[in-house]
Steps between C-alpha positions, in 0.01 A plus 500: 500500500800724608650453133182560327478823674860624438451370136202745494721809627803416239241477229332824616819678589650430131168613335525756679861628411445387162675178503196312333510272234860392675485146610743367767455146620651592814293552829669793570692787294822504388730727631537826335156392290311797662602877465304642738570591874214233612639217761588195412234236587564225697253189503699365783297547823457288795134409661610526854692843427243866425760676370541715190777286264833620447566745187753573284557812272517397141820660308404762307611576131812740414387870451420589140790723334328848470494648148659780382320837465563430167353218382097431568429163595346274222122490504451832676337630161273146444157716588567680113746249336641208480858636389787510751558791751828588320358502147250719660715715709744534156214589280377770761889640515492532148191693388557741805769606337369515157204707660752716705699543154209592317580220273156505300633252208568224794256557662259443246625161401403393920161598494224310496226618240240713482603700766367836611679829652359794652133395312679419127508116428826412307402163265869441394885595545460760206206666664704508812821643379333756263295638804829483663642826337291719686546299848806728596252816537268276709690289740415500908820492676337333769476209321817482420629637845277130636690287221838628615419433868380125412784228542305230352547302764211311652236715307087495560364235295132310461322319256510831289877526449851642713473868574788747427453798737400605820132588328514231262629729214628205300328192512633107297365209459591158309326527202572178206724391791713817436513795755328809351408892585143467573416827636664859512356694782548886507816571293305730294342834631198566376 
């Protein structure tokens, strides 16, 4: 009866840390099997003695290596994509700077059409870049000031895309599994 019970605690003790679907033929856990801070338990108990059985702390696992400010962990950018966090991070680094270098002809090539500025809907690259002769009269510098202050590091993102700027100025998004401009937000006065 003693057994059964303990066998009920292991098996609700592993569902509950998540260690389901794991079969063991062993009565009790390995060592090390656990990575929690829970107890050992033991199954060893004696009838004539009411006390609470011995327990032992389980070993726990070796500190994960923190990563570098510069590097994002993998998956932090799965909500919007399925690309990796450097690919991400890279692609954000580099139309920044075309946007920050006014780099219209670039820029045109990354974005993801139709796409509309300041109330005009651009269908194609040519729309874009002839529009883009009279965006030097027109530009915010607040939008630009927000693109210069963003390190592309760990960025906003959702289902909708990864947001460049502190008020979402720039926004990507995987499009034909490629990373694309799919919204300009405020870089033109109007």
């Amino acid at each position: 009866m003693k057994k059964i019970i303990v066998l009920a605690v292991l098996l609700f003790t592993a569902q509950l840390f998540g260690c389901a679907g794991q079969t063991e033929e062993a009565d009790e856990p390995a060592a090390g099997k656990f990575q929690n801070n829970a107890p050992a338990i033991s199954s060893e108990t004696d009838d004539s003695q009411h006390s609470m059985p011995e327990t032992e702390v389980l070993p726990q696992p070796a500190p994960e290596t923190e990563l570098s400010d510069a590097v994002t962990a993998d998956g932090y950018y799965s909500a919007a994509t399925g690309i990796s966090s450097a690919d991400v991070e890279n692609y954000a680094v580099k139309i920044r700077q075309q946007f920050l270098d006014h780099d219209w002809l670039a820029l045109s090539s990354e974005i993801s059409y139709p796409i509309t500025l300041s109330e005009v809907t651009y269908n194609n690259s040519e729309d874009f870049l002839d529009a883009s002769e009279s965006f030097a009269d027109n530009l915010d510098e607040t939008f630009f000031s927000s693109l210069e202050a963003e390190n592309c590091r760990e960025m906003f993102c959702s289902w909708e895309g990864i947001m460049l700027g502190e008020a979402g100025q720039v926004w990507i998004a995987e499009v034909s599994q490629d990373l694309k401009i799919t919204g300009i937000n405020g870089m033109l006065i109007n």
